[in-house]
C-alpha positions in Angstrom: -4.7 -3.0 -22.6 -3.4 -6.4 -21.1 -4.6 -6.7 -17.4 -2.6 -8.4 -14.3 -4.8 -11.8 -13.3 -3.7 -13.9 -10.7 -1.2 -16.2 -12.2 0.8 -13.1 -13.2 0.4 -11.8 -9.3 1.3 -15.4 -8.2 4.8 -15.1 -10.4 5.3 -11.4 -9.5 5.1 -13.1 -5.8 7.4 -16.2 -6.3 10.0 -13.6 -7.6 9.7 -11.1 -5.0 10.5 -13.5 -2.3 13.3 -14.7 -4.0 15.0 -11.7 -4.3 14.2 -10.3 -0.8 13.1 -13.4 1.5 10.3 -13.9 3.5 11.4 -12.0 6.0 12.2 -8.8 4.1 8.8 -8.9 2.1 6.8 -9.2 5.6 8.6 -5.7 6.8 7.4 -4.5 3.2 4.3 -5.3 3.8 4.5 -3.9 7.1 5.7 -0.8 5.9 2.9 -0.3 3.2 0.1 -0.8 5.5 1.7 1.7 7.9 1.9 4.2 5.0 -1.6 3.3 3.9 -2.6 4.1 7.3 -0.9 7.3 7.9 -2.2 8.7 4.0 -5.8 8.2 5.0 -5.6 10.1 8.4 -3.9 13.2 6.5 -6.6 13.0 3.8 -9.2 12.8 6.8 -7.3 15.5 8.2 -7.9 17.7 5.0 -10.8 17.0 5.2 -11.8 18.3 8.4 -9.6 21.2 7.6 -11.7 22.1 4.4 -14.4 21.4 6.6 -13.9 24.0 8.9 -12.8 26.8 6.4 -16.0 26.6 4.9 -18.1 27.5 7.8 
């Protein structure tokens, strides 16, 4: 199975901010790490849920 290396990432890039534009790929990113963000504190979440169940 072919694998992604970093020219390929470096292309995907270049394309990606010529469709969207600096500006649209920063609120992207933005976004992402939000979501990112919010994931982990529901899994932590379940976590502590699960946590608590079991005692």
């Amino acid at each position: 199975m072919p694998t992604i290396g970093p020219l390929e990432l470096g292309i995907i890039l270049v394309i990606a901010i010529a469709i969207f534009g600096v500006g649209k790929i920063a609120d992207i990113g933005k976004e992402m790490g939000r979501s990112v963000r919010e994931f982990r504190g529901a899994l932590r979440e379940g976590d502590e849920a699960v946590k608590e169940l079991g005692e």
